[in-house]
PyMOL Python script that loads the backbone (N, CA, C, O; Angstrom):
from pymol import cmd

cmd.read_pdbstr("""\
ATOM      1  N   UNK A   1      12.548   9.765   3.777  1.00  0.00           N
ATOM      2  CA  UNK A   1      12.892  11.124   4.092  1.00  0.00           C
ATOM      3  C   UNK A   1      13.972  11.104   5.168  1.00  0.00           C
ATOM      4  O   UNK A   1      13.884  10.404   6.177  1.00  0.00           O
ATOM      5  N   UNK A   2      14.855  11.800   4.933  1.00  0.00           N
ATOM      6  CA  UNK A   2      16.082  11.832   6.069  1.00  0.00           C
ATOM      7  C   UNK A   2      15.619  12.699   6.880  1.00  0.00           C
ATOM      8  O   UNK A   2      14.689  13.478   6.672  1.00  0.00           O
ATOM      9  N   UNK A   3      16.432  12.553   8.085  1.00  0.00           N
ATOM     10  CA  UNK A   3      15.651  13.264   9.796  1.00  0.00           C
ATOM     11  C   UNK A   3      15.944  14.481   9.273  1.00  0.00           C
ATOM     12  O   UNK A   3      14.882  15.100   9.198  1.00  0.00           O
ATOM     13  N   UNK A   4      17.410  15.546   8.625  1.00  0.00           N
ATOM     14  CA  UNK A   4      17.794  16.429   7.908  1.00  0.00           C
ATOM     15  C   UNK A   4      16.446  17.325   7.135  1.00  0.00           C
ATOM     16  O   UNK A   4      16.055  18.487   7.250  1.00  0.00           O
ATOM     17  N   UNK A   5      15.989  16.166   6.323  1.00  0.00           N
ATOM     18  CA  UNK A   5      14.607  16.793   5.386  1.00  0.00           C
ATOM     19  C   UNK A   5      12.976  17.162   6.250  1.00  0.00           C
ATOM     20  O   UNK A   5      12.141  18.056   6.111  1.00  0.00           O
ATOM     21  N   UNK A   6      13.113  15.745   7.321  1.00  0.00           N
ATOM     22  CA  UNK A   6      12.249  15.736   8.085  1.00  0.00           C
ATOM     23  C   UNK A   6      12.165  17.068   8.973  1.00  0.00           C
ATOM     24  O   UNK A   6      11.117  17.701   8.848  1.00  0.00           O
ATOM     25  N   UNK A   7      13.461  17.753  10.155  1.00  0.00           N
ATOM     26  CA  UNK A   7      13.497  19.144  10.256  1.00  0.00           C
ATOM     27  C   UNK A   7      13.311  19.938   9.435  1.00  0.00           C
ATOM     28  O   UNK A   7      12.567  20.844   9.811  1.00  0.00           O
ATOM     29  N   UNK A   8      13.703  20.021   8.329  1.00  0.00           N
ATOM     30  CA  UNK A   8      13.166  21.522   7.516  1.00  0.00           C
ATOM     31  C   UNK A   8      11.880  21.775   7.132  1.00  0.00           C
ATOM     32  O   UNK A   8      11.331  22.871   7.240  1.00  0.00           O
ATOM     33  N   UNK A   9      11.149  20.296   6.467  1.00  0.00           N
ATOM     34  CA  UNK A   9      10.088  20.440   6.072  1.00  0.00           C
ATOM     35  C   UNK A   9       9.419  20.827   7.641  1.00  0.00           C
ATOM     36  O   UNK A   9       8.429  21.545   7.506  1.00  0.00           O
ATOM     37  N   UNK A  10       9.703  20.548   8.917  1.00  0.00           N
ATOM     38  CA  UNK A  10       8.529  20.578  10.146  1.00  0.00           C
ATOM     39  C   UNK A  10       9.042  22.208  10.300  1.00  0.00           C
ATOM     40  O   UNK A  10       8.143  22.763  10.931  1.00  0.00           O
ATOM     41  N   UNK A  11       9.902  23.002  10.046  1.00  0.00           N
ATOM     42  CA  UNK A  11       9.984  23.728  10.475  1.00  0.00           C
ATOM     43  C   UNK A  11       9.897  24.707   9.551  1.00  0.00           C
ATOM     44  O   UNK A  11      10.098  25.837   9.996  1.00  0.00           O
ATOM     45  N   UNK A  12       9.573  24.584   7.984  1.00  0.00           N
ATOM     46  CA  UNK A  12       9.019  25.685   7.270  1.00  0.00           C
ATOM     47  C   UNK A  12       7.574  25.493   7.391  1.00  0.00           C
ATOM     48  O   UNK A  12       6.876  26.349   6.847  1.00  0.00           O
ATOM     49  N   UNK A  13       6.962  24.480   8.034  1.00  0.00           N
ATOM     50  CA  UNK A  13       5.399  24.363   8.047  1.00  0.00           C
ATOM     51  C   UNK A  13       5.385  25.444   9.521  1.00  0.00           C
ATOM     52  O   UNK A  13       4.510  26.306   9.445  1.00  0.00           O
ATOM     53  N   UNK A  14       5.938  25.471  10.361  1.00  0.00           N
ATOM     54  CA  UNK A  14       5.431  25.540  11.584  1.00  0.00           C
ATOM     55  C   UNK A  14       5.892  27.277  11.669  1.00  0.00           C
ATOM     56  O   UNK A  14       5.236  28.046  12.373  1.00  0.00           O
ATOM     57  N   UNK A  15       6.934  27.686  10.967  1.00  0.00           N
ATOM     58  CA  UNK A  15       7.605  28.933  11.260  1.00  0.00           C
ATOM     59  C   UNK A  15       6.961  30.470  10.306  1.00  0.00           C
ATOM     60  O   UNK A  15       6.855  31.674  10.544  1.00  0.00           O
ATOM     61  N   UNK A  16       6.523  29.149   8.675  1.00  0.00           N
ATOM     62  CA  UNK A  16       5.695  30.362   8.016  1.00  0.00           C
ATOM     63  C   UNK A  16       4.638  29.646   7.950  1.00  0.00           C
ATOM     64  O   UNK A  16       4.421  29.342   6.777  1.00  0.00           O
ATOM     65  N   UNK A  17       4.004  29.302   8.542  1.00  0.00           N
ATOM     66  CA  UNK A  17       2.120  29.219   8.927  1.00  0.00           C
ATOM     67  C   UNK A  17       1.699  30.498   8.770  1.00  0.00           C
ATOM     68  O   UNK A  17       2.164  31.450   9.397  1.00  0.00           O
ATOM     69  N   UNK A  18       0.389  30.594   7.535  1.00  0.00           N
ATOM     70  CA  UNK A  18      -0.331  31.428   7.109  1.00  0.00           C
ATOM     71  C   UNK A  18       0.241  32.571   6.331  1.00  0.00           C
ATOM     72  O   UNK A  18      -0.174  33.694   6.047  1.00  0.00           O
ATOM     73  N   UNK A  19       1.554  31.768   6.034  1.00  0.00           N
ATOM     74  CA  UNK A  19       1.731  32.985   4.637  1.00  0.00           C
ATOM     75  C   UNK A  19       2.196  32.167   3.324  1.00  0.00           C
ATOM     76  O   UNK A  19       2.441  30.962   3.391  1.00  0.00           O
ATOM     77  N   UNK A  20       2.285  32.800   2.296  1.00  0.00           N
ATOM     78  CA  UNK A  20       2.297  32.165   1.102  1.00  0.00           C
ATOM     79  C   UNK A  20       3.917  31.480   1.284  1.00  0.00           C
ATOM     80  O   UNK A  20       4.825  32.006   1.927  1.00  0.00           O
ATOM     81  N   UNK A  21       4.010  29.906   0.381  1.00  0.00           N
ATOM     82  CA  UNK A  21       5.404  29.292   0.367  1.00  0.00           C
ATOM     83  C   UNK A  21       5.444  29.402  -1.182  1.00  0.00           C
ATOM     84  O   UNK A  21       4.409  29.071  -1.759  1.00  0.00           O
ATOM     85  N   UNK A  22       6.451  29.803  -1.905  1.00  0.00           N
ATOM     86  CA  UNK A  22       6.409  29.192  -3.387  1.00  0.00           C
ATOM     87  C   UNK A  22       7.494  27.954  -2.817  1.00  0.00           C
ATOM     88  O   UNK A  22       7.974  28.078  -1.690  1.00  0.00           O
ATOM     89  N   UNK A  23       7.839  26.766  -3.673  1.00  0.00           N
ATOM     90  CA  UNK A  23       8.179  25.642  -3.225  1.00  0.00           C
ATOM     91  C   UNK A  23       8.124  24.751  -4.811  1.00  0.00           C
ATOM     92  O   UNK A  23       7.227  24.455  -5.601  1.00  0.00           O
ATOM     93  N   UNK A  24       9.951  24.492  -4.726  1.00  0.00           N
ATOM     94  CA  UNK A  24      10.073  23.377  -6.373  1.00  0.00           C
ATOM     95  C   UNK A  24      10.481  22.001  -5.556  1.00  0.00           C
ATOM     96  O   UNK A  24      11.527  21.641  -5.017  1.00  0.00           O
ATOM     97  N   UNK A  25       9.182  21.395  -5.710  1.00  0.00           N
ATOM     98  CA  UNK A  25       9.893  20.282  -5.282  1.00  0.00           C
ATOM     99  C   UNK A  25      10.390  18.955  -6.332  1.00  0.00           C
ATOM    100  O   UNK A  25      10.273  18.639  -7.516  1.00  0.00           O
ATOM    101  N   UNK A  26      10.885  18.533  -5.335  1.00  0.00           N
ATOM    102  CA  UNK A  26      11.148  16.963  -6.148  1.00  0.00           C
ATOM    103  C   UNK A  26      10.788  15.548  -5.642  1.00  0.00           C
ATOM    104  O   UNK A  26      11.071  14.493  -6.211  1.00  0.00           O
ATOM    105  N   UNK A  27       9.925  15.742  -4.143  1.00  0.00           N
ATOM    106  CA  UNK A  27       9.262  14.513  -3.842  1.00  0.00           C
ATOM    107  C   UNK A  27       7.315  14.850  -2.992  1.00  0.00           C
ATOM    108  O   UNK A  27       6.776  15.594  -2.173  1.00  0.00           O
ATOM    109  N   UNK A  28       7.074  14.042  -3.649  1.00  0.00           N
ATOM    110  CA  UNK A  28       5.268  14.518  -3.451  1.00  0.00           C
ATOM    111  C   UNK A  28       5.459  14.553  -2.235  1.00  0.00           C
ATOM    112  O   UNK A  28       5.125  15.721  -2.034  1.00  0.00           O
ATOM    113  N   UNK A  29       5.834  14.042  -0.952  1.00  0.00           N
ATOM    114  CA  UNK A  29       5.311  14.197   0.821  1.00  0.00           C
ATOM    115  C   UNK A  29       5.750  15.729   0.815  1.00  0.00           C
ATOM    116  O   UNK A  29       5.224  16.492   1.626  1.00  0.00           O
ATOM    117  N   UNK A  30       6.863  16.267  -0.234  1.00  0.00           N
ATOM    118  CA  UNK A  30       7.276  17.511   0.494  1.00  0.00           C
ATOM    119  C   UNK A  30       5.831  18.581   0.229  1.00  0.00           C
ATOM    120  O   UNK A  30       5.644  19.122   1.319  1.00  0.00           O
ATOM    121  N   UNK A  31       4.820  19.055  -0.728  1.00  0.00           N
ATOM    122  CA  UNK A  31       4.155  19.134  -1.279  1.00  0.00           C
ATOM    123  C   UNK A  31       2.535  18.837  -1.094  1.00  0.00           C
ATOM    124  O   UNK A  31       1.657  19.613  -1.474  1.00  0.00           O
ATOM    125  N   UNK A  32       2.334  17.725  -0.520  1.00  0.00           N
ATOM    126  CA  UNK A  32       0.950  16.839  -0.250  1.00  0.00           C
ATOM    127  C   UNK A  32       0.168  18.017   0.337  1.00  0.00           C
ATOM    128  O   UNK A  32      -0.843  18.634   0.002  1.00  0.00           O
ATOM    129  N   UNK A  33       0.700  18.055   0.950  1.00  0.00           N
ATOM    130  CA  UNK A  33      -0.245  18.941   2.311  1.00  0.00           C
ATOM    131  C   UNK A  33      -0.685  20.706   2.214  1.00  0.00           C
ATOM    132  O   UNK A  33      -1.051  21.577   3.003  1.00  0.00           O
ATOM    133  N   UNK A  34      -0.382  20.585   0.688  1.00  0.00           N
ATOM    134  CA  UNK A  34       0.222  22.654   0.768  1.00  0.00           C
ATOM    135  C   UNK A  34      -1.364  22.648   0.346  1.00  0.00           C
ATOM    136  O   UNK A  34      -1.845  21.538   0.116  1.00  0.00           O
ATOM    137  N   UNK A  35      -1.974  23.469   0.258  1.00  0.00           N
ATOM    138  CA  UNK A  35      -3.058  24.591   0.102  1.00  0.00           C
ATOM    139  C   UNK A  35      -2.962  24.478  -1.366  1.00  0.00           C
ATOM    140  O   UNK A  35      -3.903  23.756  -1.692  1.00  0.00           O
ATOM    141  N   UNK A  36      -2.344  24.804  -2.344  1.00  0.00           N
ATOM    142  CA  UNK A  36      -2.289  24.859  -3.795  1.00  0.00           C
ATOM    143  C   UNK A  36      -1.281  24.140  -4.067  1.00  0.00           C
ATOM    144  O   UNK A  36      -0.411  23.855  -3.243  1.00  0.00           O
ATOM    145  N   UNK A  37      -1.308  23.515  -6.095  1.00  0.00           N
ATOM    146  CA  UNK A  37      -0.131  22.895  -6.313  1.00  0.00           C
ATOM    147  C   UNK A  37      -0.218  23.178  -7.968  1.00  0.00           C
ATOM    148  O   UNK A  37      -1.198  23.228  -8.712  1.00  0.00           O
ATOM    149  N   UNK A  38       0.500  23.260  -8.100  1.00  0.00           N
ATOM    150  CA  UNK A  38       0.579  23.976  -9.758  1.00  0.00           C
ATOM    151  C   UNK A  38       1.829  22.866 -10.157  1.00  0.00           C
ATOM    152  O   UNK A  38       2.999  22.886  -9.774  1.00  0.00           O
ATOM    153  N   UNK A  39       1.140  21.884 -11.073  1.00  0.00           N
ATOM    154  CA  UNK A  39       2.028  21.136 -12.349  1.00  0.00           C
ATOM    155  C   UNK A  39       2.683  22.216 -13.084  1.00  0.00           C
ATOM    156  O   UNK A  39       1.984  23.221 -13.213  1.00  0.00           O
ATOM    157  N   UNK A  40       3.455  22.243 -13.423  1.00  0.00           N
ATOM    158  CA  UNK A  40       4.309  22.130 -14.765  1.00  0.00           C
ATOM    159  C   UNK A  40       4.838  21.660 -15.596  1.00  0.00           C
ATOM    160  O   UNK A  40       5.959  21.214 -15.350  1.00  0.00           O
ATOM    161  N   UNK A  41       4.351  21.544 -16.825  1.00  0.00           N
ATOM    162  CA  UNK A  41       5.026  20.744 -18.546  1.00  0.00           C
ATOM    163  C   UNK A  41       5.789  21.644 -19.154  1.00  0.00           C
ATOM    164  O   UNK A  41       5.353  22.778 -19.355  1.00  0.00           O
ATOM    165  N   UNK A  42       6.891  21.317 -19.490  1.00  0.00           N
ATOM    166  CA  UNK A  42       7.449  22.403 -20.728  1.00  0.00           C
ATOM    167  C   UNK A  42       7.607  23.625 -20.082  1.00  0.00           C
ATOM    168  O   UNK A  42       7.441  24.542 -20.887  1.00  0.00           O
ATOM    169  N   UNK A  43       7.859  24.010 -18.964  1.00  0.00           N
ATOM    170  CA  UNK A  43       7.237  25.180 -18.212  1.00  0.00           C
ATOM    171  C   UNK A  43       6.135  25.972 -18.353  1.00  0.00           C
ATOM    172  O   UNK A  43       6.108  27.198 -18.236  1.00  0.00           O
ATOM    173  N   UNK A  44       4.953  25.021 -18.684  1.00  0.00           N
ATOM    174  CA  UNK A  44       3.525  25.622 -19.239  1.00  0.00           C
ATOM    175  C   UNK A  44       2.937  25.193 -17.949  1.00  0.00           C
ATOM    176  O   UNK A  44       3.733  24.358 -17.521  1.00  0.00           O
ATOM    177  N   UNK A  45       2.087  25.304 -17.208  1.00  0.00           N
ATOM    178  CA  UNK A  45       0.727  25.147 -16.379  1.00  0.00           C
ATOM    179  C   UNK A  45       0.066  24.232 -16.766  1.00  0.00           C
ATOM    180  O   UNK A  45      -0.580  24.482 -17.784  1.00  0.00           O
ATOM    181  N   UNK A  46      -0.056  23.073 -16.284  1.00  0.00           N
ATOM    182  CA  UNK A  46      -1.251  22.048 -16.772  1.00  0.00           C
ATOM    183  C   UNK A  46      -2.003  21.746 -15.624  1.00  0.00           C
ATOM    184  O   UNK A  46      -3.083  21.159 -15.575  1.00  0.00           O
ATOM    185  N   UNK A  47      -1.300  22.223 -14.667  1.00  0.00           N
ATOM    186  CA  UNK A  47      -2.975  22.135 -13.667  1.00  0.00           C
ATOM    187  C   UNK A  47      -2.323  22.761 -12.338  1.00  0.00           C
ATOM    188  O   UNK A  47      -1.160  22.802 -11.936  1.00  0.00           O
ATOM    189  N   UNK A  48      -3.947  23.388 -11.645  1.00  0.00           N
ATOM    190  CA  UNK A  48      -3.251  24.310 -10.311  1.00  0.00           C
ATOM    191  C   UNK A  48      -4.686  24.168  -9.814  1.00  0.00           C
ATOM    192  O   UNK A  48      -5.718  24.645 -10.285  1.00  0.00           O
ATOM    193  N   UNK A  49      -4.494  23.384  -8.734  1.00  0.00           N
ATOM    194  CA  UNK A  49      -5.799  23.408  -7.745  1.00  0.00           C
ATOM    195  C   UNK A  49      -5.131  22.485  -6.092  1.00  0.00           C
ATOM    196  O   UNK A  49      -3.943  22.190  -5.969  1.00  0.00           O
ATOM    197  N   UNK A  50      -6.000  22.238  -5.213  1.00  0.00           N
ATOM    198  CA  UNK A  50      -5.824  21.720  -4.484  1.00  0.00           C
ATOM    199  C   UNK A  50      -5.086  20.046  -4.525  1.00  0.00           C
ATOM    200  O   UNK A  50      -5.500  19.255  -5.372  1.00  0.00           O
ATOM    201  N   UNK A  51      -4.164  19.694  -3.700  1.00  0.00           N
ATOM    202  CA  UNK A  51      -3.410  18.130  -4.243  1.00  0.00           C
ATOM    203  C   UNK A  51      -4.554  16.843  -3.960  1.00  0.00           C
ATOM    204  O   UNK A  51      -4.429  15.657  -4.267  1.00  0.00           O
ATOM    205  N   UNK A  52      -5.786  17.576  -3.216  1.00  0.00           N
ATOM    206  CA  UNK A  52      -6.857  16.427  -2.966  1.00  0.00           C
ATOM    207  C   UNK A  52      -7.754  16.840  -4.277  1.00  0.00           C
ATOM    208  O   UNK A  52      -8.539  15.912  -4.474  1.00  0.00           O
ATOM    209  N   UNK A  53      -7.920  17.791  -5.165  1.00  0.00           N
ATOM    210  CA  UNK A  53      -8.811  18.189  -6.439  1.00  0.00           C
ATOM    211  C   UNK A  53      -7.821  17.360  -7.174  1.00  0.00           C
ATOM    212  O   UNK A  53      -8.108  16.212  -7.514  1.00  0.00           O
ATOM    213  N   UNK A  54      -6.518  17.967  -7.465  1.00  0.00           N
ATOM    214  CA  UNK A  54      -5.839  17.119  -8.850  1.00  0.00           C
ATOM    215  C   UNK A  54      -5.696  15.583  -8.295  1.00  0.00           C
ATOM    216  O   UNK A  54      -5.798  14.814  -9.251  1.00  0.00           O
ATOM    217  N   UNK A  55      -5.465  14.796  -6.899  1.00  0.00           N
ATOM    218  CA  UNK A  55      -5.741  13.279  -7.208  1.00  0.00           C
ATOM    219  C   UNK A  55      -6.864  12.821  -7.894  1.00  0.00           C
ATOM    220  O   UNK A  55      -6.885  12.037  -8.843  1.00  0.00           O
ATOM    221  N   UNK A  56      -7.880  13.423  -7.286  1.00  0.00           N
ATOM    222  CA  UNK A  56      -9.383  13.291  -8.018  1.00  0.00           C
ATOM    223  C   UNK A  56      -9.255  13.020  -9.814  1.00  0.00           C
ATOM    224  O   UNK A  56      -9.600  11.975 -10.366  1.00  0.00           O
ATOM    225  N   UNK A  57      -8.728  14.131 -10.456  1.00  0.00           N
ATOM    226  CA  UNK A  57      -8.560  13.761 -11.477  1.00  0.00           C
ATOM    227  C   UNK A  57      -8.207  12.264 -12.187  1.00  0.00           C
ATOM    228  O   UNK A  57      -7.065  11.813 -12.097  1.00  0.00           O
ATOM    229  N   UNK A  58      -9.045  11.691 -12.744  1.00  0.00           N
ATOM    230  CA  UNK A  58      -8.377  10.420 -12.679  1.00  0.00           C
ATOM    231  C   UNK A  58      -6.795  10.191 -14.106  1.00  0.00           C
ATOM    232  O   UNK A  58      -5.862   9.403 -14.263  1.00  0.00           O
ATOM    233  N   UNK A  59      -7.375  11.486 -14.856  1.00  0.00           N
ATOM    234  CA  UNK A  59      -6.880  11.364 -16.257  1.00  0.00           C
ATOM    235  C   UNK A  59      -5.489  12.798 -16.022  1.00  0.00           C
ATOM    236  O   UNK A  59      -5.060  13.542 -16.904  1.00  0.00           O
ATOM    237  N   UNK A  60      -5.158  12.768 -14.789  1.00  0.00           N
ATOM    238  CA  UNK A  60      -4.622  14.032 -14.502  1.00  0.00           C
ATOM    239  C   UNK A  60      -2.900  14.189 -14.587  1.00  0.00           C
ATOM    240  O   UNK A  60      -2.544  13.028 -14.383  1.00  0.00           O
ATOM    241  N   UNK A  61      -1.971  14.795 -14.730  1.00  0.00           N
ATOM    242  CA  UNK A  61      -0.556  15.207 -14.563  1.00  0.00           C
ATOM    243  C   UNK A  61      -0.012  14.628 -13.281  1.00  0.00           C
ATOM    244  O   UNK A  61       1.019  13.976 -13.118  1.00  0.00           O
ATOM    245  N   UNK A  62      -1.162  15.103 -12.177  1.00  0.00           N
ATOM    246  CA  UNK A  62      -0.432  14.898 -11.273  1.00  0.00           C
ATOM    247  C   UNK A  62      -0.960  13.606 -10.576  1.00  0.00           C
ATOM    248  O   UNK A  62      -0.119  13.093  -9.837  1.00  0.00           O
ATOM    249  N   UNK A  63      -2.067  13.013 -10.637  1.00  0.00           N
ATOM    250  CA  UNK A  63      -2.589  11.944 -10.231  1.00  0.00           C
ATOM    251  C   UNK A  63      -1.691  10.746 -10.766  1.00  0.00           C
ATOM    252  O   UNK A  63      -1.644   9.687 -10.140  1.00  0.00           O
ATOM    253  N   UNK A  64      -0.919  10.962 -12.045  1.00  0.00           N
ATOM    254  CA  UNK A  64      -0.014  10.452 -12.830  1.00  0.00           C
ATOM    255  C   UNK A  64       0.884   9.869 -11.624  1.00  0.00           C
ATOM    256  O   UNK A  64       0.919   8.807 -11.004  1.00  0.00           O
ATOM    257  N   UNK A  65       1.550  11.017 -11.600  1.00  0.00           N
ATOM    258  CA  UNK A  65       3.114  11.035 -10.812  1.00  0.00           C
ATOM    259  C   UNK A  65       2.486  10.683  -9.446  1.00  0.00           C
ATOM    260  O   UNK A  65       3.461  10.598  -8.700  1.00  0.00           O
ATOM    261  N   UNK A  66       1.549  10.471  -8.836  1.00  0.00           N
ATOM    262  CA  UNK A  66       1.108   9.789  -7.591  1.00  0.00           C
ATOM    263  C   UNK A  66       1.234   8.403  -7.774  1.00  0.00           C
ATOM    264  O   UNK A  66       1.880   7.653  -7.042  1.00  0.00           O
ATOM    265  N   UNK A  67       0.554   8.065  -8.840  1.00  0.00           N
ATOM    266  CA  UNK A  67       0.395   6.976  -9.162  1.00  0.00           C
ATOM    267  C   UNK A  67       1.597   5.619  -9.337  1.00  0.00           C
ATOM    268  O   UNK A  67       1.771   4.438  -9.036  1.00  0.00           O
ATOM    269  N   UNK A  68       2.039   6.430  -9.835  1.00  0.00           N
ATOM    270  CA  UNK A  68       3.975   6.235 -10.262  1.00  0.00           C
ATOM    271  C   UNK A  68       4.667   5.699  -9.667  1.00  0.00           C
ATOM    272  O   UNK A  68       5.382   4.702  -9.759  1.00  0.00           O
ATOM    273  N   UNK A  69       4.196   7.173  -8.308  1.00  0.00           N
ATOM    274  CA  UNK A  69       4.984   7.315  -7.247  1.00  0.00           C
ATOM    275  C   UNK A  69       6.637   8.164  -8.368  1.00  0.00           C
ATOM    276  O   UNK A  69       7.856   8.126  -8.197  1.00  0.00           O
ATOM    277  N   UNK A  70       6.012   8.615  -9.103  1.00  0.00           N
ATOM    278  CA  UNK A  70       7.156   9.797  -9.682  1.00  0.00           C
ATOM    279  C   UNK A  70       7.749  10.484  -9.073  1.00  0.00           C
ATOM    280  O   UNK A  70       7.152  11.082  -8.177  1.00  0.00           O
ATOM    281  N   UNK A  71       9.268  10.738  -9.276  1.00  0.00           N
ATOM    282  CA  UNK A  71       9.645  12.327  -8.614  1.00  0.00           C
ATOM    283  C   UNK A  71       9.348  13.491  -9.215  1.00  0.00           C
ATOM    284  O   UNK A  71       9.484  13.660 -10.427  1.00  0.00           O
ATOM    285  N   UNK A  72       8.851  14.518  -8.275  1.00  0.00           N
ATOM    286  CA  UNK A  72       8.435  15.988  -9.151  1.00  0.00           C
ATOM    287  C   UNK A  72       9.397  16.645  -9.033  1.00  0.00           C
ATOM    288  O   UNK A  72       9.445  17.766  -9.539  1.00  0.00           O
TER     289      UNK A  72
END
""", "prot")
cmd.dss("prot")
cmd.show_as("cartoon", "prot")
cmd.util.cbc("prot")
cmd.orient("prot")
């Protein structure tokens, strides 16, 4: 993560604390930590729960791209 990415991400956590983020990312640290996380296939929904519920999944979308270490 560049120091660049490292400021924004510390400072959209710290500036909108306790309100909703929508957020497209393209690397799991940006992401890990959010409250909800909604996969997308095909632009269909294949899974939306907590990023500690979908690792759990063992057979999961996103446990996948952890696994990988994929970019989202």
């Amino acid at each position: 993560m560049s120091f660049t990415d490292f400021v924004l991400q510390k400072t959209i956590r710290e500036s909108f604390s306790g309100l909703t983020i929508l957020t497209i990312a393209h690397r799991l640290n940006t992401i890990i930590d959010y409250d909800r996380v909604m996969v997308l296939d095909d632009g269909k929904i294949v899974e939306l729960d907590t990023p500690e519920n979908l690792f759990n999944r063992q057979d999961g979308v996103f446990r996948s791209m952890c696994d990988e270490g994929t970019v989202i």
